[in-house]
DRENMAR-131147 format. One record per atom (N, C-alpha, C): residue in three letters; x, y, z. Coordinates in steps of 0.2 Angstrom, whole numbers, plus 5000, padded with zeros to 4 digits. Last residue first. Layout:
<markols>
ALAXYZ/...
</markols>
This chain:
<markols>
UNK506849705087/UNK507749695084/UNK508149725088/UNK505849695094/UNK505949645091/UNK506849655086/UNK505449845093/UNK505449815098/UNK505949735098/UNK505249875080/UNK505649905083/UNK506149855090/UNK504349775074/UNK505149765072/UNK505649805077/UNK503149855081/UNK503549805085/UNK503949785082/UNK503149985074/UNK503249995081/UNK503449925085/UNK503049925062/UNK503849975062/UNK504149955072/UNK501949905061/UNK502449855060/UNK503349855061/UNK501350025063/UNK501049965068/UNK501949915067/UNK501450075050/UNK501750115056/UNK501550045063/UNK501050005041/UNK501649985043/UNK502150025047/UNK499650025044/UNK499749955045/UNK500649965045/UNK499550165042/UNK499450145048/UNK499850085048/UNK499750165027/UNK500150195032/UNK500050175040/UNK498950055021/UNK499550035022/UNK500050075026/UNK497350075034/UNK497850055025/UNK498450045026/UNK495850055043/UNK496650065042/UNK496950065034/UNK494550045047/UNK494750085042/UNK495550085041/UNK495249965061/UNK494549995059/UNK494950045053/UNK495749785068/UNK495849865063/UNK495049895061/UNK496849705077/UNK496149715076/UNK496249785072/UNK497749545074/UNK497649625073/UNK496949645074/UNK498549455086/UNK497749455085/UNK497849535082/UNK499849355081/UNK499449425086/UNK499049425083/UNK501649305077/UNK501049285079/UNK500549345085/UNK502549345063/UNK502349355069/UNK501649325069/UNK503949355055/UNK503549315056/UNK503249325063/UNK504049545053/UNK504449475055/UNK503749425053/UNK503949665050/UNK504049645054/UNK504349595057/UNK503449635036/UNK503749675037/UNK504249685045/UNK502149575038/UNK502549545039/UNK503249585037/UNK501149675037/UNK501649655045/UNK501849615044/UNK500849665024/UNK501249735027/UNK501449705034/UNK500349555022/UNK500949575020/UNK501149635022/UNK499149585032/UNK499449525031/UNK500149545030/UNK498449685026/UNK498649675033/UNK499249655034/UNK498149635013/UNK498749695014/UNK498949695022/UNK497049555018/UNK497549535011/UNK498149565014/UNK496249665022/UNK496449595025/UNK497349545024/UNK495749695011/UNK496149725017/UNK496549715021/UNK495149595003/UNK495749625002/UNK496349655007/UNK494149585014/UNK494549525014/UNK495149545009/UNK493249715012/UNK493749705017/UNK494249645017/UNK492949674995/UNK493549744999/UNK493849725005/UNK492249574995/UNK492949574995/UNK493349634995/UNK490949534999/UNK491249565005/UNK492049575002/UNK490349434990/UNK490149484992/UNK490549544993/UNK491949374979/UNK491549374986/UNK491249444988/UNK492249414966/UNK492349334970/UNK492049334976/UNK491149514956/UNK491649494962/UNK491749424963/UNK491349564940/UNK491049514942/UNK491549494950/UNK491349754937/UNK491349654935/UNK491149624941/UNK490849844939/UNK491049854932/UNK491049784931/UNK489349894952/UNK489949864951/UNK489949834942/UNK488350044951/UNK488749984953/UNK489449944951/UNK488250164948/UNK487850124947/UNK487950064951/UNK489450264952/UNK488750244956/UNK488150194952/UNK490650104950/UNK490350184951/UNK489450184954/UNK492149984954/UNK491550024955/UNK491250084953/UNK493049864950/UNK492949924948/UNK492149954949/UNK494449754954/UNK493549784955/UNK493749844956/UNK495749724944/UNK495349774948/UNK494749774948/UNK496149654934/UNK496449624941/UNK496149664946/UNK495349664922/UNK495349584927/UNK495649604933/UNK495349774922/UNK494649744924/UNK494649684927/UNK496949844925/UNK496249834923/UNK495749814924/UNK498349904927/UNK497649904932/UNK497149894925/UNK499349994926/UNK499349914926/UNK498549904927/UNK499450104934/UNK499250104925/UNK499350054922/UNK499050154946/UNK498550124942/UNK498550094935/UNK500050324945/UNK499550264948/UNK499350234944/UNK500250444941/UNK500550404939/UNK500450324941/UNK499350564941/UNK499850544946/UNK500450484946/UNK498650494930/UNK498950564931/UNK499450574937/UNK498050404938/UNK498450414932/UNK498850454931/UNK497250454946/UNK497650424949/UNK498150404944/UNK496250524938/UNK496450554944/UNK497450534945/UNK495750434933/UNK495850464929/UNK496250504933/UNK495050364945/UNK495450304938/UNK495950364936/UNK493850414951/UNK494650404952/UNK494950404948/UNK492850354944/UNK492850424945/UNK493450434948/UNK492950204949/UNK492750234941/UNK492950324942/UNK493750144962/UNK493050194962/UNK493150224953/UNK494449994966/UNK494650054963/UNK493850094961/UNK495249854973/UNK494749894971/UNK495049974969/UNK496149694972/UNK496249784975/UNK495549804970/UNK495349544976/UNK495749574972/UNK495749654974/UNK495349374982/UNK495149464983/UNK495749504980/UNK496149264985/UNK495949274978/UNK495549344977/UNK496649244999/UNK497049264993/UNK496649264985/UNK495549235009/UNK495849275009/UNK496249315000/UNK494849095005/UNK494349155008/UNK494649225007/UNK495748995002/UNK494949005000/UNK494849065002/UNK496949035006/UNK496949015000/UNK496148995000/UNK496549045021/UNK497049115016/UNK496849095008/UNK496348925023/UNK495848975025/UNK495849035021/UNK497648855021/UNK496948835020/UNK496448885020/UNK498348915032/UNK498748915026/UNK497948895019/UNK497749015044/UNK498048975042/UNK498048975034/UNK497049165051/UNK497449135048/UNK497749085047/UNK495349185055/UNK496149135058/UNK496449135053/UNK494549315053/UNK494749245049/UNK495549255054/UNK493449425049/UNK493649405055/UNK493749325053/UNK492649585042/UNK492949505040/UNK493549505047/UNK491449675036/UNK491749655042/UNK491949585041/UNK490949835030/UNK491149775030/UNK491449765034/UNK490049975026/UNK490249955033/UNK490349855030/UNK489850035007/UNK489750065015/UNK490050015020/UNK489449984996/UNK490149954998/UNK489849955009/UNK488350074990/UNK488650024985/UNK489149964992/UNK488850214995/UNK488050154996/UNK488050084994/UNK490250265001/UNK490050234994/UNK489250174999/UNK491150285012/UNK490550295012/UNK489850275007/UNK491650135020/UNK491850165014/UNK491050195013/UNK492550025030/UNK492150075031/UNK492150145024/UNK493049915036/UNK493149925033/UNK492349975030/UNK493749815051/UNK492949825048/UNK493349875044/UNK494549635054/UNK494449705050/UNK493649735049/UNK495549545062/UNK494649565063/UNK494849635060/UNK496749385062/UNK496349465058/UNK495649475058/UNK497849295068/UNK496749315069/UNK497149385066/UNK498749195072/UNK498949245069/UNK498149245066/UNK499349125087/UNK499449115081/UNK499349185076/UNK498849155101/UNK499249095099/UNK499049085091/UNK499149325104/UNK498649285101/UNK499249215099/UNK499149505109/UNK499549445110/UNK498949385109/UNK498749625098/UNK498549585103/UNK498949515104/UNK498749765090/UNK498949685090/UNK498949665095/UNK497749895077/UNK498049865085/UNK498449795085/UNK497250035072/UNK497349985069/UNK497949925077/UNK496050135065/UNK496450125070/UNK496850055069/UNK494850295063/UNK495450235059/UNK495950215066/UNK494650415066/UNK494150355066/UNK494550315063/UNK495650535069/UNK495150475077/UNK494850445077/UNK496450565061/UNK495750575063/UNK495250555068/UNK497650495060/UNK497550565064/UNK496850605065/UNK497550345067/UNK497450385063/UNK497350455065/UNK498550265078/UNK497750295076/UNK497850345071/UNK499050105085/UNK499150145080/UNK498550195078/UNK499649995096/UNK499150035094/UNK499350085089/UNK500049845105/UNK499949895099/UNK499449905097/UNK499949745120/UNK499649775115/UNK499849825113/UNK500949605123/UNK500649655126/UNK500449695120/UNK501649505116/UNK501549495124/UNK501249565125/UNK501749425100/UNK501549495104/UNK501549485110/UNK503049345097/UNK502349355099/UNK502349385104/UNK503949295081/UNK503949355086/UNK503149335088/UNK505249175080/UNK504449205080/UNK504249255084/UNK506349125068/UNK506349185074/UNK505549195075/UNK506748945069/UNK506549005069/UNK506349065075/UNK508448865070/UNK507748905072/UNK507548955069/UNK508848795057/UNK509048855061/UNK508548885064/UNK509148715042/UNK509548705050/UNK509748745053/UNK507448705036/UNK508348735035/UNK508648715043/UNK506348645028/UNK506548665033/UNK507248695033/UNK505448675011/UNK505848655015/UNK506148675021/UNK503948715000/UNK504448735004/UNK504948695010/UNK503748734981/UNK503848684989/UNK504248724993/UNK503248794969/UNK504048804972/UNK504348714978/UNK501948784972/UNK502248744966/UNK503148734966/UNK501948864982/UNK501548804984/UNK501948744979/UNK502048994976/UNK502548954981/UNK502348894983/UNK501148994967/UNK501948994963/UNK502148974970/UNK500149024973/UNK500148954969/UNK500848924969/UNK500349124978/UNK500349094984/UNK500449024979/UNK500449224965/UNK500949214973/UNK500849164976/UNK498949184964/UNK499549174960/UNK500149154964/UNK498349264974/UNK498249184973/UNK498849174969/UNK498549384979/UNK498949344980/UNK498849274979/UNK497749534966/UNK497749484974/UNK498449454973/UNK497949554954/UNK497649574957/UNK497649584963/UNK498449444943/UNK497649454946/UNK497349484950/UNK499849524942/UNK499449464940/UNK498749474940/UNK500549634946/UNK500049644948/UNK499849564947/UNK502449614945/UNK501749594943/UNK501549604946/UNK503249724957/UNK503249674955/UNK502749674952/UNK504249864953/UNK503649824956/UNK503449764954/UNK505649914946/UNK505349914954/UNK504849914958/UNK506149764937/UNK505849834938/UNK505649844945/UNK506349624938/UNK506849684932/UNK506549744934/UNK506849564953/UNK506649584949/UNK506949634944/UNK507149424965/UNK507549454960/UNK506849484954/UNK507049394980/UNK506549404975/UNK506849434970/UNK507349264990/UNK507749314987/UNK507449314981/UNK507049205008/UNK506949185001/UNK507149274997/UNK506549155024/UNK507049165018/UNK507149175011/UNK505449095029/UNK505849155033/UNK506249175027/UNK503749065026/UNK504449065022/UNK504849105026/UNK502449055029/UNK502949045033/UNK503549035030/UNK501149065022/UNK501749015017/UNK502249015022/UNK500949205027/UNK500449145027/UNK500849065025/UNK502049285019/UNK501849265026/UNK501649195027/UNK502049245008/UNK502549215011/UNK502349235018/UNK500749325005/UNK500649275003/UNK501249235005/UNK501149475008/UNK500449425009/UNK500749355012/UNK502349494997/UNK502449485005/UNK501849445010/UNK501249494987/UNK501749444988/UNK502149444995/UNK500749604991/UNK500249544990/UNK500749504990/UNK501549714995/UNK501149684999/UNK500849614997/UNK502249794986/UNK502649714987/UNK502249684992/UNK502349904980/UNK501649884980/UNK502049784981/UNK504149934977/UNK503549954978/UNK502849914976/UNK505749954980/UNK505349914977/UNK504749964977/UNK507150064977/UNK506550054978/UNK506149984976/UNK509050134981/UNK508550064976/UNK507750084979/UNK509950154989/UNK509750184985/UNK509350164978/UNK510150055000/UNK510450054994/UNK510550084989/UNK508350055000/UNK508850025002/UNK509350024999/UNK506450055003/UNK507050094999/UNK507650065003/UNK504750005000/UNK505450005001/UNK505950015000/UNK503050054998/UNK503750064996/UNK504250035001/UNK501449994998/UNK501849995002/UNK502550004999/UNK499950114989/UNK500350034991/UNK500950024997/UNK499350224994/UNK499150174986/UNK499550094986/UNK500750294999/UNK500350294995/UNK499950244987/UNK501850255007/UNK501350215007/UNK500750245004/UNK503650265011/UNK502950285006/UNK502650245006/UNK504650175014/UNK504750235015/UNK504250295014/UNK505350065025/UNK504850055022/UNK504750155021/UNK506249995033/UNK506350015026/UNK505750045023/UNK505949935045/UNK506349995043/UNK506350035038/UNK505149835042/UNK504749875042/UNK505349955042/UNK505949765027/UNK505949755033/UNK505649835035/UNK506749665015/UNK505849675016/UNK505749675024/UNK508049735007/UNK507749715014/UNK507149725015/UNK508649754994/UNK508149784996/UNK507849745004/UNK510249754983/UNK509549724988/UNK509349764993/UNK510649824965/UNK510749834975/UNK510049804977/UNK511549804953/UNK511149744954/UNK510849754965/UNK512049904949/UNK512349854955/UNK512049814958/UNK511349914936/UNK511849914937/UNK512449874942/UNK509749864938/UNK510149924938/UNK510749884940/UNK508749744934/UNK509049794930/UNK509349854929/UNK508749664946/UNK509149654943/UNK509249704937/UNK508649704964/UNK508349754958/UNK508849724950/UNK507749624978/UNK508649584971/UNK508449654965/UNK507249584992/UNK506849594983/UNK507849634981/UNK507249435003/UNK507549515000/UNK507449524993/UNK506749415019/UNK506449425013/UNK506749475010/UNK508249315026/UNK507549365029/UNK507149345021/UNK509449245031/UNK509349315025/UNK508849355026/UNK509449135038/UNK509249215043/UNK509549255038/UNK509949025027/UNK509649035033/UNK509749105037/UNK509849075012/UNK510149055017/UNK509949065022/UNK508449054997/UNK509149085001/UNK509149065009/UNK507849004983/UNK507848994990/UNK508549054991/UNK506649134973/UNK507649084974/UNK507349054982/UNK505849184961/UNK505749174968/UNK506349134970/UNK505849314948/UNK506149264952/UNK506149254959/UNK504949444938/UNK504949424944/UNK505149344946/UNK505049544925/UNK504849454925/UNK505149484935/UNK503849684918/UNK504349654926/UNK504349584925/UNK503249834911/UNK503449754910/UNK503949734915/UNK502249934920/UNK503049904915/UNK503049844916/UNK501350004927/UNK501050004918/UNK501749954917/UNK501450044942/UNK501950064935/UNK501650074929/UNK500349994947/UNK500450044946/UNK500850084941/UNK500649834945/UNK499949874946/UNK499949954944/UNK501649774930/UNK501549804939/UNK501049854938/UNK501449654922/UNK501549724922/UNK501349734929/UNK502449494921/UNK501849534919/UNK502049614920/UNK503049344923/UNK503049394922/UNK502449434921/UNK504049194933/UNK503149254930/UNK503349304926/UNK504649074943/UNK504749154941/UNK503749164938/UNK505648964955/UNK505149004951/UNK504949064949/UNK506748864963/UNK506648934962/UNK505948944956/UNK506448754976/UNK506748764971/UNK506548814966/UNK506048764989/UNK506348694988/UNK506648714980/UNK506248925001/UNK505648874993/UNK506148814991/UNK506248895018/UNK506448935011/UNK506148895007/UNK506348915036/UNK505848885029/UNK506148945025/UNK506748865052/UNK506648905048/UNK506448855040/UNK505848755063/UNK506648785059/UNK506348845052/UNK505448765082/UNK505148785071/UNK505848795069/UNK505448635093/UNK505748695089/UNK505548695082/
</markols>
């Protein structure tokens, strides 16, 4: 039998949220068996918690939103990432704003901080969900897709598909475990096209975002220095990750073509569905 998993003792951060531009400190708590994953809004009022659960989930523009309470978090994928992989069933994420730190861009940080936390067992099964038959999700164009597949444990095969000459057709295909996420997975960081930038501000996007925690593209090429060839798709990857765990701790073979985060937690909605 698996018992459930929380952090051994609390840790925090702070920085500016990807999108927002705002100053956030961010705390990671242990919490009680079968709480799940809950983000804490501590700078309103009634201090209202937010269920990191595919119900909830309300916007997916440019990242993953969810509402609860009448509360929001938003772009909580890289840290959800990163409790995935970490098997953490319980833990209470107290923030001052409603996104957390960007840091670097990725979830190597996240994943450091809970490594450096530790995590211990609790006295209470865990809940694992595994896929027994397949999900599908298509985009309304009928070239993006995104699936799960019954699998002892937890496989990501993404291709990633960007017209840009510079990027064009990537392909990453990794076993999930805790070692493999922390070299090849969680140091990819969110990309962003030069010609965008100005677009997406104005929107009010992006306004955290800089060089360090953003590859940055145009048609000349690239503005920094990548960690890996291929790290659009192994980003992608990244966000898979944390978006279905929205869902629960699960075990499935995703398979995905051009997917983001609408698909990805329309996928994770359709087995929470099933699964609650």
């Amino acid at each position: 039998m698996q018992r459930q998993r929380t952090l051994r003792r609390k840790i925090s951060c702070v920085g500016v949220g990807l999108h927002s531009g705002k100053e956030v400190s961010l705390e990671l708590k242990p919490a009680e068996v079968d709480s799940g994953i809950i983000f804490l809004r501590t700078d309103l009022p009634a201090r209202p918690k937010i269920h990191a659960t595919a119900a909830n989930v309300t916007a997916t523009l440019r990242a993953t939103t969810l509402e609860e309470n009448g509360a929001k978090v938003f772009t909580i994928e890289h840290l959800m990432s990163a409790l995935h992989v970490c098997q953490v069933d319980n833990c209470l994420i107290e923030l001052s704003a409603e996104e957390p730190p960007v840091l670097s861009g990725n979830s190597i940080d996240f994943f450091n901080m809970i490594k450096a936390a530790g995590v211990i067992e609790q006295d209470r099964e865990r809940k694992i969900i595994r896929v027994e038959k397949i999900y599908r999700v298509d985009g309304e164009e009928g070239t993006r897709f995104i699936m799960a597949l019954p699998y002892d444990g937890l496989r990501v095969s993404f291709v990633s598909v960007n017209p840009h000459p510079l990027i064009g057709i990537q392909y990453g295909d990794f076993e999930i475990t805790a070692d493999v996420y922390e070299r090849e997975i969680a140091p990819a960081r969110t990309i962003a096209y030069e010609k965008e930038i100005d677009a997406l501000r104005k929107m009010g996007l992006g306004l955290g975002g800089t060089i360090e925690n953003v590859i940055v593209y145009n048609d000349a090429g690239w503005l920094n220095k990548l960690n890996y060839p291929d790290e659009l798709v192994r980003h992608k990857i990244l966000d898979v990750i944390g978006d279905m765990r929205l869902a629960g701790i699960i075990n499935c073979h995703i398979v995905a073509a051009a997917s983001g985060h609408a698909l990805n937690t329309q996928l994770a909605k359709k087995i929470y569905t099933d699964f609650n």
